[in-house]
C-alpha positions as CSV (number, residue, x, y, z in Angstrom):
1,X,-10.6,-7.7,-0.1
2,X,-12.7,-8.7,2.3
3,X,-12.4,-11.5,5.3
4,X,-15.6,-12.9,7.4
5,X,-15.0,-14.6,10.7
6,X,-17.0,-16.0,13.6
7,X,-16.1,-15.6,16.3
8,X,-14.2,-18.3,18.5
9,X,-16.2,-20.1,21.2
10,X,-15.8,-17.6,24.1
11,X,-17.1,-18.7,27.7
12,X,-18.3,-15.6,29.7
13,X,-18.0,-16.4,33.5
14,X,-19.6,-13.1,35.6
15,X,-18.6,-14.2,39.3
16,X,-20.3,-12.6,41.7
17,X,-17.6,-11.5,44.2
18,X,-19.3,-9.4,46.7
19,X,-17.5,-7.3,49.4
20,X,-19.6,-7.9,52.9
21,X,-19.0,-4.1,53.6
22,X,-20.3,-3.6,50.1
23,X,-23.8,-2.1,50.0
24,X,-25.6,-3.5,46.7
25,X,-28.2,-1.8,44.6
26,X,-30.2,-3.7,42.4
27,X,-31.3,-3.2,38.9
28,X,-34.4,-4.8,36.7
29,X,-35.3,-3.7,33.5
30,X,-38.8,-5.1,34.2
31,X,-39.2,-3.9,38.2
32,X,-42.7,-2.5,38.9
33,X,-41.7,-1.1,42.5
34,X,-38.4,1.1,42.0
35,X,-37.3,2.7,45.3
36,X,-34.6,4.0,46.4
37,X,-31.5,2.9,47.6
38,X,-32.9,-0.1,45.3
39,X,-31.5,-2.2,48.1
40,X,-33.0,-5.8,46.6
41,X,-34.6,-7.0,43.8
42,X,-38.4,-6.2,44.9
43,X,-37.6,-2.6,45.1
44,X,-34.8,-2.8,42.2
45,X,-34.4,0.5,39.7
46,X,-35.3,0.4,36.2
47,X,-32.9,1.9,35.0
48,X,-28.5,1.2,35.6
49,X,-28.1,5.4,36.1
50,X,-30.5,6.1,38.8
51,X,-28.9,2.9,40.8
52,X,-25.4,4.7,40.2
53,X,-26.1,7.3,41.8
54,X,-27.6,5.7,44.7
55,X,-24.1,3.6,45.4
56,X,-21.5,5.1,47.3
57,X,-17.4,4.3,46.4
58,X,-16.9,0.4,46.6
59,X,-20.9,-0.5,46.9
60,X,-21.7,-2.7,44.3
61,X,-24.7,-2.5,41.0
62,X,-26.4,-5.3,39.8
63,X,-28.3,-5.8,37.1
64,X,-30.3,-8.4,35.4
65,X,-31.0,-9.4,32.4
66,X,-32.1,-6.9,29.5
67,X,-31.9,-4.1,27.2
68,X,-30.9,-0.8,28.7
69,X,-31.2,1.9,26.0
70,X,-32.8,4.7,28.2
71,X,-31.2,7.3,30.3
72,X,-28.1,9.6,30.1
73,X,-25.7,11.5,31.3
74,X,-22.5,13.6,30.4
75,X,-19.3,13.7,32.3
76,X,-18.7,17.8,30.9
77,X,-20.3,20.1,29.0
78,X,-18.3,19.4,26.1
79,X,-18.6,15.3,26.0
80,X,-21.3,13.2,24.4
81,X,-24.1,12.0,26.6
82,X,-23.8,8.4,27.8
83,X,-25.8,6.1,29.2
84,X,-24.2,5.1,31.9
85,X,-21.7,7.2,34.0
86,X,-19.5,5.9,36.6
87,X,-17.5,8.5,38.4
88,X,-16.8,6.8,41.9
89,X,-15.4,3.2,42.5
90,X,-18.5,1.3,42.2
91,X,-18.4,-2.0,40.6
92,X,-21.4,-2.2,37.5
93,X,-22.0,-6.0,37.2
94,X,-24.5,-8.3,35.6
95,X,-26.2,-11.4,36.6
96,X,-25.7,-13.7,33.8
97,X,-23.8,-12.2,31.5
98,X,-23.6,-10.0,28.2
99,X,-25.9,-12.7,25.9
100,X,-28.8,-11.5,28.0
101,X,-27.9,-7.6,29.1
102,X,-27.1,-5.1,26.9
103,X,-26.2,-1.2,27.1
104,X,-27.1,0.5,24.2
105,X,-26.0,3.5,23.0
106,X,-27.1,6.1,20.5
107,X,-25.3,5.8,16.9
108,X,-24.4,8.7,14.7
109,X,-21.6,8.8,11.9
110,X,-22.2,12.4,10.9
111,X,-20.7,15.6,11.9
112,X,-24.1,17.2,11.8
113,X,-25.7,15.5,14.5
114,X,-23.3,14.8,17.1
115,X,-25.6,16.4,19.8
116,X,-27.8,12.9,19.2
117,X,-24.5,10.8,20.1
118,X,-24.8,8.7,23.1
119,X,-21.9,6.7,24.2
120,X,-22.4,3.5,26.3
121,X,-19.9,3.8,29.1
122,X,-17.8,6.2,30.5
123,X,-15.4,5.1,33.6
124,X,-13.9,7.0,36.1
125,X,-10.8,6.1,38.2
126,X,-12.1,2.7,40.3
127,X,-14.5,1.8,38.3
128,X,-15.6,-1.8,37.1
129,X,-18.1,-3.0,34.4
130,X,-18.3,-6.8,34.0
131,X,-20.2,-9.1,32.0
132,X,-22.8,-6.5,29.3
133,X,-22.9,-6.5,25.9
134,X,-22.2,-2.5,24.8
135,X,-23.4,-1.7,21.4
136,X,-24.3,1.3,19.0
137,X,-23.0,3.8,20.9
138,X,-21.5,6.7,19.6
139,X,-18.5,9.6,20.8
140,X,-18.4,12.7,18.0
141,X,-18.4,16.2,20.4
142,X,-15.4,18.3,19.6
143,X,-12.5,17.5,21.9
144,X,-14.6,14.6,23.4
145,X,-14.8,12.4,20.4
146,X,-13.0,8.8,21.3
147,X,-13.8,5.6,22.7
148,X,-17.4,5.1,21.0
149,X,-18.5,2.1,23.6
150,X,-16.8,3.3,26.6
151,X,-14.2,5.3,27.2
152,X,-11.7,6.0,30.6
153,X,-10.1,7.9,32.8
154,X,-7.2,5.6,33.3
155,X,-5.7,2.3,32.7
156,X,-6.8,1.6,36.1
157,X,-10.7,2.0,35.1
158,X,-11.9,-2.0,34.2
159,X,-14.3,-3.4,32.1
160,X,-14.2,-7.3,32.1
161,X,-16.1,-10.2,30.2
162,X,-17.7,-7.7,27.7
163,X,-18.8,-7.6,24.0
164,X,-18.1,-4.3,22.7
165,X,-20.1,-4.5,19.1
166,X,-21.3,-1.8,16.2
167,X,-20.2,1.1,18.2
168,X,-18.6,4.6,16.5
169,X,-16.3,7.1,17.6
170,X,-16.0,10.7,14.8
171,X,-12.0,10.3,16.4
172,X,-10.2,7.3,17.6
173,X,-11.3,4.1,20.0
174,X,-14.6,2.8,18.3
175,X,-14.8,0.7,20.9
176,X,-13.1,2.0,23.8
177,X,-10.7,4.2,25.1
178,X,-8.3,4.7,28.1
179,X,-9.9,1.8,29.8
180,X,-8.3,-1.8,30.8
181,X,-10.0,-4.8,29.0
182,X,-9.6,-8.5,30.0
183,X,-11.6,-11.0,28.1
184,X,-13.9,-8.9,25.9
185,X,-14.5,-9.2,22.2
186,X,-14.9,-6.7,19.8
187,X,-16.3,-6.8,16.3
188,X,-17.5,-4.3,14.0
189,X,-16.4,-1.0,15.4
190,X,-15.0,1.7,13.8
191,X,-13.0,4.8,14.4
192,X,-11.1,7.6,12.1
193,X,-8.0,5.7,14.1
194,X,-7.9,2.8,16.4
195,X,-11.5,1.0,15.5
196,X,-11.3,-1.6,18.3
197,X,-9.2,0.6,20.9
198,X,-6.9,4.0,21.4
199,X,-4.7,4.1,24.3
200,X,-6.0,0.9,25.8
201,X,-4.5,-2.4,27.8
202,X,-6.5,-5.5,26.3
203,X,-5.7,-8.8,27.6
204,X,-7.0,-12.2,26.7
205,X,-9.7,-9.9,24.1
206,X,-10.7,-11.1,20.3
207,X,-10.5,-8.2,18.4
208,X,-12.4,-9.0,14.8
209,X,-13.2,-7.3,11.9
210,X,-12.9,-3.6,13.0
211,X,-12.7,-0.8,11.0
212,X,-10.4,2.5,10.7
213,X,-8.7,5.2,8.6
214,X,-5.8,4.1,10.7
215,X,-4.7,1.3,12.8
216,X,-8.1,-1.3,12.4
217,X,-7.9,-2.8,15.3
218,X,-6.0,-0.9,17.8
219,X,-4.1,2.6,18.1
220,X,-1.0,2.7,20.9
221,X,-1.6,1.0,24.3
222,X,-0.7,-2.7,24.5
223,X,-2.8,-6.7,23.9
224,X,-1.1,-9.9,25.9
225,X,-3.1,-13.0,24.9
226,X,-4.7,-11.3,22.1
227,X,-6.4,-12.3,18.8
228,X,-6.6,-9.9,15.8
229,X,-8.1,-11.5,12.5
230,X,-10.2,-9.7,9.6
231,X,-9.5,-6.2,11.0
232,X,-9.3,-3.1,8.1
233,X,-7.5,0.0,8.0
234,X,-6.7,2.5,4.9
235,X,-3.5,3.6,5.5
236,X,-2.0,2.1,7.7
237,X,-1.7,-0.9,10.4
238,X,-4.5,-3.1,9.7
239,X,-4.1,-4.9,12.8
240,X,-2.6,-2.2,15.2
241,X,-0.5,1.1,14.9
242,X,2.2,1.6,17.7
243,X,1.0,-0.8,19.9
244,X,3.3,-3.4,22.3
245,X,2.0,-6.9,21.7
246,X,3.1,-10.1,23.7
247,X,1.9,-13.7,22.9
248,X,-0.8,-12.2,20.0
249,X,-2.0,-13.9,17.0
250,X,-2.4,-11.5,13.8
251,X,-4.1,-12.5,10.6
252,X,-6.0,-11.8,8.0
253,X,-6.3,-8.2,8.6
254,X,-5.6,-5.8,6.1
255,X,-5.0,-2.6,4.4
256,X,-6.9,-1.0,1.0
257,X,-5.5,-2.4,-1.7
258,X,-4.0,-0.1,-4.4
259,X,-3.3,2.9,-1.9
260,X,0.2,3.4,-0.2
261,X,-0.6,1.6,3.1
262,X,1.8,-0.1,5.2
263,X,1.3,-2.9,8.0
264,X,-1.0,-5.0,7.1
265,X,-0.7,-6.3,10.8
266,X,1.6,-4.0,13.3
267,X,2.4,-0.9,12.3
268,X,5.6,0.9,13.9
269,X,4.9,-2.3,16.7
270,X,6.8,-4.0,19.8
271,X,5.9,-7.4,19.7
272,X,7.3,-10.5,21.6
273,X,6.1,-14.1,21.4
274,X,3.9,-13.1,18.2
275,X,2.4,-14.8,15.2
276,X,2.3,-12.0,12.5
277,X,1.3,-13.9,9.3
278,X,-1.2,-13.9,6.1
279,X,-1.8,-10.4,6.7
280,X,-2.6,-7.9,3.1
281,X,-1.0,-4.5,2.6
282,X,0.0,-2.4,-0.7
283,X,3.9,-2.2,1.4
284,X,4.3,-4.5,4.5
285,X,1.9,-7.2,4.4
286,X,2.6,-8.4,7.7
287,X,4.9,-6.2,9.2
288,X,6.3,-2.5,8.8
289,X,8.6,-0.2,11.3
290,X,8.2,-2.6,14.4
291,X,10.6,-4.5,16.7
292,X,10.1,-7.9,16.5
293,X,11.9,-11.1,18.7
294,X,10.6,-14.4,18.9
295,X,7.9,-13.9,16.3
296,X,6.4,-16.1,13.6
297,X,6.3,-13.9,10.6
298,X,7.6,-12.9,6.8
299,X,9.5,-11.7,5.5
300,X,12.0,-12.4,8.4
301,X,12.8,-9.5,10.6
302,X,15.7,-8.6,12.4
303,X,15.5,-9.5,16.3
304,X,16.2,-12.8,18.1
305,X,14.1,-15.8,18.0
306,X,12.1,-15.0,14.8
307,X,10.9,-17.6,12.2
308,X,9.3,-17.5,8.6
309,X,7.8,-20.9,8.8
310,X,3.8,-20.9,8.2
311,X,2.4,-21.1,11.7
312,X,0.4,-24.0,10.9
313,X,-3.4,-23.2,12.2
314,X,-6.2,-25.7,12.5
315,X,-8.5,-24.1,10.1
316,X,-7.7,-20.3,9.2
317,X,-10.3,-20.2,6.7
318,X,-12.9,-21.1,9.5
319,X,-11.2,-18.6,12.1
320,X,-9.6,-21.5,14.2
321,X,-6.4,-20.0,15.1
322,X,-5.2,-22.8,17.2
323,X,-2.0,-24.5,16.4
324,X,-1.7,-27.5,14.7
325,X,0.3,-30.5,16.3
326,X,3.1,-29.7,13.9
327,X,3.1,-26.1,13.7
328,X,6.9,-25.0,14.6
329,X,5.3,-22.5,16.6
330,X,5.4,-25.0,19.2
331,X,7.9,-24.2,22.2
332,X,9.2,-21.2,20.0
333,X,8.8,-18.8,22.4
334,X,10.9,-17.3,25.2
335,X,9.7,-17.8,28.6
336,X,10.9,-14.2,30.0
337,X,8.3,-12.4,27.7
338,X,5.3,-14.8,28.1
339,X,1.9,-13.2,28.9
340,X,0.3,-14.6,32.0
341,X,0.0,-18.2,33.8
342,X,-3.3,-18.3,31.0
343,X,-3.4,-18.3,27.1
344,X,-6.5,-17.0,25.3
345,X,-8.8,-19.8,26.0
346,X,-8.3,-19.7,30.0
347,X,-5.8,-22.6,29.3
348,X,-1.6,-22.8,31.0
349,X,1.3,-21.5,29.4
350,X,4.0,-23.2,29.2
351,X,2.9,-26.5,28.3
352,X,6.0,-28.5,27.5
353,X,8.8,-26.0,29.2
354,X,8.6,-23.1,26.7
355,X,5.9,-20.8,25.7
356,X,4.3,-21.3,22.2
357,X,4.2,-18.1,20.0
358,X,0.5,-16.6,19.6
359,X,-2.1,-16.4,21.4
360,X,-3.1,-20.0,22.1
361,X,-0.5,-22.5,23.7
362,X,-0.7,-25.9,22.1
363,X,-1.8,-28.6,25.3
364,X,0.2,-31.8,24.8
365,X,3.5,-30.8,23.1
366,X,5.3,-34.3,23.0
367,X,8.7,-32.5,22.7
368,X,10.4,-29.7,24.9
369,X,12.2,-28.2,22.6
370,X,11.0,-25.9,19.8
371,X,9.3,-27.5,17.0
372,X,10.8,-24.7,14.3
373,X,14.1,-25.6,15.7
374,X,13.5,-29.3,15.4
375,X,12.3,-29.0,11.8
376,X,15.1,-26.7,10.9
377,X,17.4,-29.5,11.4
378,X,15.1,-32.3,10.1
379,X,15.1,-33.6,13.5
380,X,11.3,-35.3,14.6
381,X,9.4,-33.3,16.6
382,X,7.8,-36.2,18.7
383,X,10.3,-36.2,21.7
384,X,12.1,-38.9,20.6
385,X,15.4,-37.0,19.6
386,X,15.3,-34.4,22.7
387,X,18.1,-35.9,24.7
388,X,20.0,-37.8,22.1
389,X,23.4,-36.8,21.0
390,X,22.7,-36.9,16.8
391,X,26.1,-35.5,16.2
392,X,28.3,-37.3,18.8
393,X,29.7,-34.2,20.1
394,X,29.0,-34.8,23.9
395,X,25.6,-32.5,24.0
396,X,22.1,-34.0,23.1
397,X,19.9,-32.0,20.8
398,X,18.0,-30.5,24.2
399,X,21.5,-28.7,25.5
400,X,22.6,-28.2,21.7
401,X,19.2,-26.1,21.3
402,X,19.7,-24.5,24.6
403,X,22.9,-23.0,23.2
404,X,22.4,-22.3,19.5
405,X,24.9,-25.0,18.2
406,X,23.8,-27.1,15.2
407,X,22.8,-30.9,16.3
408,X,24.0,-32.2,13.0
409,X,27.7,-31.0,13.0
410,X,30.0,-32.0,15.4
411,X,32.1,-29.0,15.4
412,X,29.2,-26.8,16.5
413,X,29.3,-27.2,20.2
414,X,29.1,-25.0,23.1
415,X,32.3,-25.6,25.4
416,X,35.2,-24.0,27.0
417,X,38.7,-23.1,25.5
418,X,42.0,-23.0,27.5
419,X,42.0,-19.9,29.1
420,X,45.2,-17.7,29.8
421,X,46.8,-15.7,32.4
422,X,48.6,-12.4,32.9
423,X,49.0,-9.7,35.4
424,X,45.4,-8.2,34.4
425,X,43.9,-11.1,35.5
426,X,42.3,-14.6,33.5
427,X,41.1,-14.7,30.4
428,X,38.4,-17.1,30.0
429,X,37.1,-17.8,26.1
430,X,34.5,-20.4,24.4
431,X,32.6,-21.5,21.9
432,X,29.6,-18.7,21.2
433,X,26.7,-18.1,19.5
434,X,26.0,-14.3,18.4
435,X,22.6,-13.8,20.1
436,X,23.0,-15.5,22.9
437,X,23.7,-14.0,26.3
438,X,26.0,-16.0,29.0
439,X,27.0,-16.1,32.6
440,X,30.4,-16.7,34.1
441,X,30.9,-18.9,37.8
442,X,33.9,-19.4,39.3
443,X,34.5,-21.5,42.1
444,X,37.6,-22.1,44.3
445,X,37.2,-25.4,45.8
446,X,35.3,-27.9,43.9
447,X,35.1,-30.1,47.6
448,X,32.9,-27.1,48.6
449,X,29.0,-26.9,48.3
450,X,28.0,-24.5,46.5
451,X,30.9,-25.0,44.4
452,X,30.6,-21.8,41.5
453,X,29.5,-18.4,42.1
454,X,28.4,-16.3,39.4
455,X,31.0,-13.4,39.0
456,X,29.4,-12.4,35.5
457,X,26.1,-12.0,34.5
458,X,24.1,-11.0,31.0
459,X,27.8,-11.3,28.6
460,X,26.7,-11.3,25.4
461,X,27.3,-13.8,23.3
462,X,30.0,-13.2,19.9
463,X,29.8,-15.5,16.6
464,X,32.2,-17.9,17.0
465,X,34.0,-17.1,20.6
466,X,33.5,-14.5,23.4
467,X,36.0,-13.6,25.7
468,X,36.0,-12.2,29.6
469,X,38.3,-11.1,31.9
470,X,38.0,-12.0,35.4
471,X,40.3,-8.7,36.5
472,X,40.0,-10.1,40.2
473,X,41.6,-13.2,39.3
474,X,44.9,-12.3,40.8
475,X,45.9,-13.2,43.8
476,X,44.8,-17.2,44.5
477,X,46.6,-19.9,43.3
478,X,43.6,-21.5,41.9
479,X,39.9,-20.9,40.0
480,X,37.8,-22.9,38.3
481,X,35.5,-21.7,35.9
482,X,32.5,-22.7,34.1
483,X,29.6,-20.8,32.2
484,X,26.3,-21.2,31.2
485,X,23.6,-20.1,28.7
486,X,21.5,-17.7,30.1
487,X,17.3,-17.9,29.0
C-alpha cells in the first residue's frame, strides 16, 4: 500500500524582527568581500558557520538566498558533524524564505560510513532557525544517532517556518529531534523510529509521507494543529507512537500489511479534538492503546465526545483535508482542549462557538451546535433548529445539546427534582446525563444581586439522576438552588 500526497498550499512568512541591541551578521552565499564581524551585506560571510561564531548571545544571523552545503562542525567527539552549529542564543534567520535557502546536509543510510554523516542543524538552549529549507542530512554516530535534519537540546531550542525534507537518522527523529517546531513541513524522512520527529513539540506542522520501523511520523513528544497523511511505519503507529495530540488530522497513514502491526494512526496516543480516520494497519487501523475524547474516529472508543461518523473532507484523494460544509465534525469539539487562537492554515478557532475536530476549523458554520449531534437526531444542520424546542419540553435543541438530553423525546430533559431535608443537610437531585459534569449555586435571597453562589463545582454527572448534599444547609430557613452544566 502506498499513498502520494502534495502538499497543502503552505504560506511561509520570515518576519524580520530585529532586536535594536541586536548586533547582526550577515551571510551571502555569493559575497566576494567576507570580513569579519560580517557586519552588512558588502562584507557578508560565505558561509552560515563562520557568521555563528562571530555573533554573540541574542545578536542575530542573516542569510540570503542559496544553497549552503559547505562547512561543519560537531557539538562532541562522539556526534555527527553538522553544518551548522548553534550553541548560544543567536537567532539563524533567512531573508525570503526556505524556497530559495537551503541547508544541506550529508546523507548516509549505512552503518559503514557514518564518519561521512553530516547533519543539518544542531540547536543549543536559545537558539532560533526560521525560514530554510533543511535536507539530506544525516545523524548515524553511536550514541549520537537521532534527529537527522536538526536535532536539540531542549524544547526550548526553535526552529520556525521550515521544510525539513529527505533527511536520515541510523536511530530515531529523521527529521528532528528535541527541538520545538511551529509551522514547518516535513516529507520524506526516515528514522529506525519516529521518521518525522522523536521527542519533539510540533505545532501548526504537515507531517507527510515519512518513513519508520516505528511510529512514521512521530515518536513521544506532542503536535497541536497538526496534519499527518501518507506517513508508513512497520510495526507499529503509522502516524505517531506515544505521542499527545490536540486538534490533529490523521489519515491515510499506515502500517505493512500482512505483519502484526498495530495503529495505523496513534499508537499508545493521548489525543483530544482529533480526526483519526481511513488509516491501514494488520490490528488497529485507526487506533490502538490510546486515550481518546472528542475524537472522530472507528471503531468508536471509549472517552467522551467521540464519533464514528466519516469526517467528511473536501477531497482526500487529492490531500484536501479541509471539512466539508456538512462534515459532523463541525462544532464537535470541546473548547477546554482546543489548540491555539489559529487552526492549521493561520485561520480562528472557534468559528461558530465550538471548536471543530482536526486540524482545520471550518469558517462559516451556519449552526452553533455540533453538526454530529445535529445529524444524530435528524435535526438540519443549517441553524434553523438551534433555538427551537422540537420536543416541547421547555428546552430548545441549543440547551438540550448543552446538556446531553435527546431533542426528540420529551421526557429527556435536564431539570431539577424536589429536593429533601434532614438533619445532615439538603439533598438536592436532577435529571443527569452520565458524562456530564455539573455545578451546584445556592442563593438565599432571590431580591439580591448576585443572587446564586456556586457552593459545588466539577459533580459528575450519573445516568439518569445525580444527587448532592449541601451538609451546610442547616441552619437558615431558606435556600434556593439551581445548577448548571459545566463545559
Amino acid at each position: 500500500m502506498k499513498n502520494h500526497f502534495h502538499l497543502l498550499a503552505f504560506v511561509f512568512l520570515t518576519t524580520l524582527n530585529i532586536n535594536a541591541q541586536a548586533a547582526v551578521r550577515y551571510v551571502d552565499l555569493n559575497s566576494t568581500n567576507p570580513v569579519p564581524p560580517y557586519s552588512n551585506w558588502l562584507t557578508a560571510a560565505t558561509n552560515i558557520q563562520v557568521a555563528i561564531d562571530a555573533a554573540n548571545p541574542g545578536d542575530v544571523v542573516l542569510v540570503t538566498n542559496g544553497l549552503y552545503a559547505t562547512g561543519g562542525r560537531q557539538w562532541n567527539q562522539y556526534d555527527a558533524t553538522n553544518r551548522i552549529l548553534l550553541t548560544n542564543a543567536v537567532t539563524v534567520q533567512s531573508v525570503n524564505g526556505p524556497a530559495v535557502t537551503t541547508i544541506q546536509g550529508n546523507r548516509v543510510s549505512s552503518i559503514t560510513n557514518l564518519t561521512n554523516a553530516v547533519r543539518c542543524a544542531y540547536l543549543g538552549a536559545g537558539a532560533v532557525l526560521a525560514g530554510f529549507t533543511l535536507t539530506n542530512g544525516s545523524a548515524g554516530n553511536g550514541n549520537y544517532d537521532n534527529g537527522g535534519g536538526v536535532a536539540g537540546v531542549t524544547l526550548g531550542t526553535m526552529v520556525s517556518n521550515c521544510v525539513l525534507a529527505g533527511n536520515y537518522a541510523l536511530g530515531s527523529g529523521g527529521g528532528a529531534m528535541g527541538c520545538t517546531l511551529i509551522n514547518c513541513v516535513f516529507s520524506n524522512n526516515f528514522a529506525e523510529g519516529g521518521g518525522a520527529a522523536i521527542n519533539s513539540s510540533l505545532i501548526n506542522c504537515q507531517i507527510i509521507n515519512n518513513t519508520a520501523g516505528w511510529a512514521g511520523g512521530a515518536l513521544g513528544g506532542a503536535a497541536t494543529n497538526c496534519l499527518f497523511a501518507g506517513n508508513h511505519a512497520t510495526n507499529y503507529g503509522g502516524a505517531s507512537g506515544f505521542c499527545t495530540l490536540v486538534n490533529c488530522t490523521l489519515t491515510a497513514n499506515w502500517l505493512q500489511p500482512g505483519g502484526g502491526g498495530n495503529g495505523g494512526g496513534s499508537y499508545y496516543g493521548t489525543l483530544l479534538n482529533c480526526i483519526v480516520y481511513s488509516n491501514a494497519a494488520p490490528n488497529g487501523s485507526n487506533w490502538y492503546s490510546s486515550s481518546m475524547n472528542y475524537c472522530c474516529t472507528a471503531p468508536l472508543a471509549a472517552g467522551s465526545g467521540n464519533i464514528t461518523n466519516s469526517p467528511l473532507f473536501v477531497n482526500q484523494t487529492n490531500g484536501d483535508f479541509h471539512l466539508q460544509s456538512n462534515s459532523p465534525c463541525i462544532n464537535a469539539g470541546k473548547n477546554a482542549s482546543a489548540a491555539g487562537n489559529a487552526d492549521l492554515d493561520g485561520n480562528p478557532r472557534l468559528q461558530g462557538g465550538t471548536v471543530d475536530l482536526g486540524a482545520f476549523e471550518f469558517q462559516n458554520p451556519a449552526s452553533v451546535i455540533s453538526y454530529a449531534w445535529l445529524q444524530q437526531y435528524g435535526l438540519p444542520t443549517d441553524g434553523t433548529a438551534d433555538y427551537a424546542d422540537t420536543d416541547n419540553d421547555g428546552m430548545n435543541n441549543w440547551q438540550e445539546w448543552i446538556s446531553g438530553t435527546d431533542p426528540t423525546n420529551p421526557l429527556s430533559c435536564f431539570k431539577m427534582l424536589s429536593p429533601s431535608n434532614n438533619i445532615s443537610g439538603a439533598a438536592i437531585t436532577w435529571i443527569s446525563v452520565g458524562g456530564k459534569t455539573y455545578f451546584l449555586q445556592r442563593g438565599t435571597n432571590l431580591a439580591t444581586q448576585p443572587s446564586f453562589s456556586t457552593i459545588q463545582s466539577n459533580i459528575a454527572g450519573q445516568t439518569g439522576t445525580t444527587t448532592f448534599t449541601d451538609l451546610t444547609a442547616t441552619n437558615f430557613p431558606l435556600y434556593f438552588y439551581r445548577v448548571g452544566v459545566q463545559q
